[in-house]
C-alpha positions, 0 to 999 in steps of 0.5 A, a space after each residue: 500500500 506504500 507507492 513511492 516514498 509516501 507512507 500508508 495513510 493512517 485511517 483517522 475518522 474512518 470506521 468502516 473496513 470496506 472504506 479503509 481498504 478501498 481508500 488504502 488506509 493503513 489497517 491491522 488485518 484482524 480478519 482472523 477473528 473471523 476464523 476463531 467465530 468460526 472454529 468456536 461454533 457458537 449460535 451467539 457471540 457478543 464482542 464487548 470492547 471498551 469505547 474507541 477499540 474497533 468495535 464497529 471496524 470489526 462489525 463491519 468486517 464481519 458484515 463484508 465477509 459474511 454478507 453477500 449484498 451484490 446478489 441484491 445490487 450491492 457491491 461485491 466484497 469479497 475482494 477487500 480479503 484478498 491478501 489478508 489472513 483470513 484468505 491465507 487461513 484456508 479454503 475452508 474458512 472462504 466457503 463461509 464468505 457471502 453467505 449469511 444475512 448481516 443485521 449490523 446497528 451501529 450506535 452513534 453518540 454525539 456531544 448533545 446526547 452523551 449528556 442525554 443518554 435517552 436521546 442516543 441516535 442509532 444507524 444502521 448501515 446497509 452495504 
């Protein structure tokens, strides 16, 4: 991702894994926390993480990965795995790729409401 002597771009405001990909943004390939859900076996998992620790980077890798939204015209992402772990981790793991249904709710907080939790916006962020 370095082309020439200009260094990788740090993703500073980004979240969403399938924006820092396309964008070239410096990203710690964490994809093979898809392979310990999958060896795991469990019907739910809850991922807590404190605040500012890539909870929703990781859910949107999770929704890319599992998620087949091009069938529904969307865009095909499959290939933002190309090169990372969980491509390397074996063929096993890839014939989970764009087959699940994803629901992610992201919660977004603001200035206004940190001091008004009633008031808290959420978004859900569809492909």
């Amino acid at each position: 991702m370095n082309i020439g002597n200009i260094p990788t771009p740090l993703p500073i405001g980004e979240s969403f894994f399938d924006s820092m990909i396309e964008n070239g943004r410096y990203y710690v390939d964490k994809t093979l926390f898809i392979k310990d859900l999958l060896d795991k076996g469990s019907k739910v998992t809850l991922c807590t993480r404190p605040r500012r620790f890539g909870k929703t980077l990781n859910q949107t890798m999770l929704k890319c990965f599992f998620e087949d939204t091009a069938q529904i015209g969307g865009k095909d992402t499959r290939s933002l795995f190309n090169g990372l772990n969980i491509e390397k981790a074996g063929d096993g793991y890839l014939e989970h790729q764009g087959k699940y249904p994803v629901i992610v709710k992201f919660r977004i907080q603001t200035a206004k409401n940190r001091k008004n939790p009633s008031k808290t916006e959420y978004l859900s962020r569809s492909g």
